[in-house]
N, C-alpha and C positions, 0 to 999 in steps of 0.2 A: 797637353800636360807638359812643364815644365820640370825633366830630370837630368839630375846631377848624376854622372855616372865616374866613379873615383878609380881606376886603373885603367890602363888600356890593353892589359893582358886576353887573352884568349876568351875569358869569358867578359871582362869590361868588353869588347870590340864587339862579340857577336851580339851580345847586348844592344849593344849601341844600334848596331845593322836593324835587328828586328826593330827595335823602336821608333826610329828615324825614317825606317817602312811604314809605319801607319802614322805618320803624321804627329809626332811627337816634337818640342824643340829639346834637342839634345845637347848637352854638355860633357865634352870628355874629360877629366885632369889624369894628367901622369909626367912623369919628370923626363920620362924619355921620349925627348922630340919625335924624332925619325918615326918612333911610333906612330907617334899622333899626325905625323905627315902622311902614313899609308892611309890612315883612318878619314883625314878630312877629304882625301884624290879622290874617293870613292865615295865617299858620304857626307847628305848635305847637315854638318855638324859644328858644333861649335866646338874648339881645344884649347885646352889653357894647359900649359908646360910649368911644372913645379911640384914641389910637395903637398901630399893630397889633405896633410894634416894641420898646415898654413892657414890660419885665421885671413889673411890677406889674401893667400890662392880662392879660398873659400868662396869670399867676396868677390874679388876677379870673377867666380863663375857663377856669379847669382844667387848663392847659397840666401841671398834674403827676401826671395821672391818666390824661390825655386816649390815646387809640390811634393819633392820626392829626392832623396840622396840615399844611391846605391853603393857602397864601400866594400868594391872587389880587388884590392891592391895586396899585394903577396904578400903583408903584413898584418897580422889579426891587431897588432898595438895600432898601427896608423891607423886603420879602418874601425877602430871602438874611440882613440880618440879626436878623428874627425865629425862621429856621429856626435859624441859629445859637446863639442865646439858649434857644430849644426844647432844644437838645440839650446845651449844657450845664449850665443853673442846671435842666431837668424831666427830662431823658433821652428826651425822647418819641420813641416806637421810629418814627415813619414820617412823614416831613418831608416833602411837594411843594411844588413850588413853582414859579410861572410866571418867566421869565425871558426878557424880548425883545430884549433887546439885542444883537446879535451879539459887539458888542467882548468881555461876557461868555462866550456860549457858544463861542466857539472856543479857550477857555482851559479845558479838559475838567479838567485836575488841582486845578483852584481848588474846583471842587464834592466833596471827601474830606474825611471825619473828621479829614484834619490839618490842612486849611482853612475851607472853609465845609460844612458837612455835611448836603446837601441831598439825600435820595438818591433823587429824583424829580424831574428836569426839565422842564416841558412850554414849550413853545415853539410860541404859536398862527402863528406866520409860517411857519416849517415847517411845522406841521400842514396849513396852507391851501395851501403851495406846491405838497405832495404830493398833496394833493387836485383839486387845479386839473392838477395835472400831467394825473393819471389821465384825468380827463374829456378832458384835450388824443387821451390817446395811446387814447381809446377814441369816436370819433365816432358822437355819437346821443344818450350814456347821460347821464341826469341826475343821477345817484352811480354811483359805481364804490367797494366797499370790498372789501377781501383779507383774506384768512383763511389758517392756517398756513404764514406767510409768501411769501402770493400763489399757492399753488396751486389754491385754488377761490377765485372773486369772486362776491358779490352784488351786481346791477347792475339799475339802476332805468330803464326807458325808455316814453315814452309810446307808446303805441300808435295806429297809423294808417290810417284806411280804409281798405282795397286792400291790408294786408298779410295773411300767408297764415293766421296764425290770428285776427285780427278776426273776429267774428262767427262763432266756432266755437268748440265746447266744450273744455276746457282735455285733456279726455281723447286727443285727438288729437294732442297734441303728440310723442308716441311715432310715432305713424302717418306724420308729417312728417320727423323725423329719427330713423329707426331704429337708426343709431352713435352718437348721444349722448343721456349722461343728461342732464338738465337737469328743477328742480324749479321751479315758481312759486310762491313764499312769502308773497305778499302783493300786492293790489291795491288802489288806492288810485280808487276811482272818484266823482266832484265833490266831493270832501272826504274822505270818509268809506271808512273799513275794511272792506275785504270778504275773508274768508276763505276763499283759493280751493279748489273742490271739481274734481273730474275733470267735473260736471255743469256749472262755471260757464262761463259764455260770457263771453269778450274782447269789450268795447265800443270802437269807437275815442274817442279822447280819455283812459283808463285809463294811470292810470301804474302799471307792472306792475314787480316785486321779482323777478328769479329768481335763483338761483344753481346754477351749473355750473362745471367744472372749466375752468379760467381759456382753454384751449389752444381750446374751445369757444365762449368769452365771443361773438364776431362770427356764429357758424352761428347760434345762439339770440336775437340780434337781430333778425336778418334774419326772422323769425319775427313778430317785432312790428309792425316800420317798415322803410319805406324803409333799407337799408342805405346810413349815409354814407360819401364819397369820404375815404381819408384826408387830414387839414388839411394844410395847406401856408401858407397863408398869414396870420400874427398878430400884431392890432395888441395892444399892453396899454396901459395908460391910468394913469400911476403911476408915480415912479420910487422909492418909500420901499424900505420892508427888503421885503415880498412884490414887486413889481414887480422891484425887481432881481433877486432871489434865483430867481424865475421865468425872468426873462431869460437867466439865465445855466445853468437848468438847459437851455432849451431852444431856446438859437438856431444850437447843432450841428446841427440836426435843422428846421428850420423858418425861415421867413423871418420874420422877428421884426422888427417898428415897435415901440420906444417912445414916450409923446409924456408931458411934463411941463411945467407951470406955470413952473417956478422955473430959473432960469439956471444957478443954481451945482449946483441936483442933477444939471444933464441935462451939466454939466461931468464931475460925479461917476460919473454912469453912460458916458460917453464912455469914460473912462479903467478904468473896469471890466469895460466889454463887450468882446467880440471882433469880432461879427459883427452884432449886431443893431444899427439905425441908431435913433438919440436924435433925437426933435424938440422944440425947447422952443414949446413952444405952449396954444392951449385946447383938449381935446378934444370940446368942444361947439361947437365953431366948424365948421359947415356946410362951408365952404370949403376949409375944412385937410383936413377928411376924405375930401371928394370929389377934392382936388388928390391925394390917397395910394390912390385907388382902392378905397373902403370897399363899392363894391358888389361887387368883386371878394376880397375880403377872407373870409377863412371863420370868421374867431372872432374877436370885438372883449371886451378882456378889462379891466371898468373894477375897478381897485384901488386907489383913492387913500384917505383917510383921512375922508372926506366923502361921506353918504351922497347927499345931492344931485346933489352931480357925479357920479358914478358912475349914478344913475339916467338925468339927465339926457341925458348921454354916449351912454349906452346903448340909450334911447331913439328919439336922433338918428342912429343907429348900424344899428338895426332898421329904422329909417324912410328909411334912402338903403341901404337892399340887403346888408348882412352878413347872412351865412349863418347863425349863431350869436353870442348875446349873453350872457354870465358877467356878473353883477355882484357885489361885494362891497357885502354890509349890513351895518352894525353895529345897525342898530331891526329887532326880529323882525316888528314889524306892517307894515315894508314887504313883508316876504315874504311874507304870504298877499294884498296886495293887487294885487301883478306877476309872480308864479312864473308861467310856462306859456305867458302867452299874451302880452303885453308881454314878457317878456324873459327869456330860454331857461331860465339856471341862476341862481339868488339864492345870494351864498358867503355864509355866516354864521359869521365865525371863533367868535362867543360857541358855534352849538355844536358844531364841531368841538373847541375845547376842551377843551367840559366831556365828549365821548366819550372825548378824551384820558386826562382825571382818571377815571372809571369805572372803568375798568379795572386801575389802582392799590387803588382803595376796594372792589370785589368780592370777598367772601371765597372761599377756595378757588385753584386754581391758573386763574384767567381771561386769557388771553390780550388778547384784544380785547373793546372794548365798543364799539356804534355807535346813533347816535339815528337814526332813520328819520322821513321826514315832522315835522321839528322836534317829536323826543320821543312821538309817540304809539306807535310800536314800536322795540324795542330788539335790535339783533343784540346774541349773546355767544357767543365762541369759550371754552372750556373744555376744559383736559385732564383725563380721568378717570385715576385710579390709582387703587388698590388690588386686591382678587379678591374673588370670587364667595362669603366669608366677610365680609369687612368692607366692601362697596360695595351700592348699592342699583341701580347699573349694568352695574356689570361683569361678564359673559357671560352677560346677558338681550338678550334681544332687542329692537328700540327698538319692535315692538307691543305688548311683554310688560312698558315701563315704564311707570309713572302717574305721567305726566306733569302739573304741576299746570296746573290751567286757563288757555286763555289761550295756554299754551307749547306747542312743537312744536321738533324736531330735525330739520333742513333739508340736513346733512351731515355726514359722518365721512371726516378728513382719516386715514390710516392712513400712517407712512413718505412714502412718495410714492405712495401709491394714493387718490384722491379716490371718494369712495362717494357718491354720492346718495341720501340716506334713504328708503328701502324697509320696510316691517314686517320684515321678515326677515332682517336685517342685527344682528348681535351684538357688542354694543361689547366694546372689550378693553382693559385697560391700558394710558396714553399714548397710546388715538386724541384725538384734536383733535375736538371736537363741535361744528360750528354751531346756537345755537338761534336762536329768532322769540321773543319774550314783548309779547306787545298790552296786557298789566298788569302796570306798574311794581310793584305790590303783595306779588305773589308773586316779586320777586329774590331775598327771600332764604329761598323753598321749593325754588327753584331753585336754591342757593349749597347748602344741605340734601342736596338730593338726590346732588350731587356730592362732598358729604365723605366722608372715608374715616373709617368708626369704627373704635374700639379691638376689637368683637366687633361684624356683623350679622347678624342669621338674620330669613329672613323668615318 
């Protein structure tokens, strides 16, 4: 596949990296060389230096051949109208494009073929809000993501001494809960990938992946750790587009602090909020937080724009008694320096993003895509069609597929019946498939094996 990828910022480059992994021909634009010099030393890629919004840069990178133009440049004007330009002087069949501004996205008829003609919006402030959400509305978990359309979740929590399968082999997990299925997909133990067997043993400290039909999500925790008390009580640290947009999703439901720097924002959030109360202040200020009752507080939630403060905040946060600590990072090398034990969940909008854009770029009908452990395993939700003449799935059974290495089928979403994958389970046309792939390499033997041919006989 042939894509055009419009900045070379943090989330253009990791883009690029995954892509140019499975045998994509890539194209980078951005104005800033030296960038795009780190980008090619590394990657076998193609880079054009210039304005991303240039009719002529456009051309220079193929835009008239090209299958796909992704507009991730730190401007929502240049990146709507490049998609523009895309689609009338090259035709190019499939325009995304990032978009943060609200004043934009609440204007939905401005993104059509008779205006701007974008037909892929992603919006990393929403991605992040929903994501923050989830973790709010599920205590313990350190991801939470949904599968055809929230009926089964895969949900990641670490596990804890003294819980009931620590130190017991994964085979037992049946013997503990007799009415639910529930599968372990992936354990992550001091760094490194371990592929769970019915023989493996739960160590505490293990961040463990399982997924089960969502109505389940809290029985199958309770299994790992300590089951937590539902939250009640949340400061957030931030009044920008996430911080608001948070606020307002969730202070029906919860006793919401916010605290901001700036006078005129927390003006701004006063007049937007209903219920949650606005402090203008510093969030690293000892004082302030102890005056708001931070040791009684359940989830201190830093989102500001700054990765420092956020840390810092957080930190200080941890260290006077909050039950739980979210930060937002924009540097990925903070997160493997403070995930887990310094400070509960690290948010990295770069890769919520780019799981956003995957799932547009996946050939085939893919639903969802998600990065696990910043990119070394990859969920993908996929709907299978066709029959048992032209599918290489369709009414075999998921022991009876060969699967390529690497990948595994973790669930089959069916109408509203959620299956948890068993050898002996028979996909059918339009189930919904959760996979696992620990190698980027094979996405697309996996995009393969889901196409429908014109004639297949095996």
């Amino acid at each position: 596949m042939k894509i055009i990828i419009l900045g070379a910022g943090q989330v253009g480059g990791t883009l690029a990296e995954k892509l140019a992994s499975e045998e994509n021909d890539i194209t980078v634009v951005d104005s800033n060389a030296e960038r795009l010099r780190e980008l090619q030393d590394r990657l076998d890629i193609r880079t054009i230096t210039g304005m991303a919004s240039f009719p002529s840069i456009l051309k220079q990178a193929g835009a008239d051949d090209a299958d796909m133009l992704i507009a991730v440049t730190s401007a929502d004007e240049v990146n709507m109208v490049a998609c523009q330009i895309a689609y009338t002087m090259f035709t190019t069949p499939l325009k995304i494009a990032r978009i943060r501004q609200t004043a934009y996205q609440n204007i939905p008829e401005l993104f059509d073929k008779e205006a701007i003609p974008i037909d892929v919006i992603i919006s990393p402030e929403e991605v992040v809000t929903q994501y923050v959400t989830q973790l709010i509305e599920h205590p313990g978990a350190l991801q939470v993501l949904d599968f055809a359309g929230g009926k089964v979740q895969l949900v990641a929590v670490k596990a804890y001494e003294g819980s009931p399968l620590v130190n017991q082999k994964l085979r037992i997990i049946r013997d503990h809960m007799p009415d639910v299925d529930a599968r372990v997909a992936a354990i992550f133990r001091k760094g490194k990938a371990i592929m769970p067997k019915g023989t493996t043993v739960i160590e505490a400290g293990d961040e463990v992946f399982f997924i089960a039909d969502r109505k389940h999500i809290r029985k199958v925790m309770n299994e790992f750790q300590r089951l937590d008390q539902h939250y009640k009580r949340i400061i957030i640290v931030g009044g920008g587009n996430i911080g608001l947009r948070l606020a307002k999703r969730i202070e029906n439901k919860y006793n919401v602090k916010i605290i901001d720097n700036n006078a005129q924002c927390c003006r701004h959030l006063s007049r937007s909020l209903n219920k949650a109360i606005v402090f203008n202040g510093d969030a690293s200020d000892r004082d302030l937080l102890l005056a708001e009752s931070i040791e009684e507080t359940d989830v201190f939630i830093a989102l500001t724009n700054n990765n420092e403060t956020n840390l810092m905040s957080s930190l200080l946060a941890k260290q006077l008694g909050v039950r739980k600590a979210m930060t937002l990072i924009n540097n990925p090398l903070y997160i493997d320096l403070f995930q887990g034990d310094a400070i509960d969940v690290m948010i990295s909008p770069q890769l919520a993003t780019i799981s956003s854009l995957l799932r547009h770029v996946r050939r085939g009908d893919v639903v969802n895509v998600y990065s696990l452990r910043r990119g070394v395993v990859e969920a993908i939700e996929v709907i299978a069609h066709g029959d048992k003449t032209n599918s290489k799935v369709i009414g075999r059974t998921i022991g009876a597929i060969e699967l390529p290495l690497g990948t595994s089928i973790e669930a089959v979403v069916r109408s509203d019946q959620v299956l948890i994958a068993h050898d002996h389970i028979e996909l059918q046309s339009d189930d919904h498939i959760i996979l696992l792939l620990t190698d980027r390499k094979r996405v697309n033997d996996v995009e393969k094996l889901f196409q429908v041919g014109i004639t297949f006989f095996r």
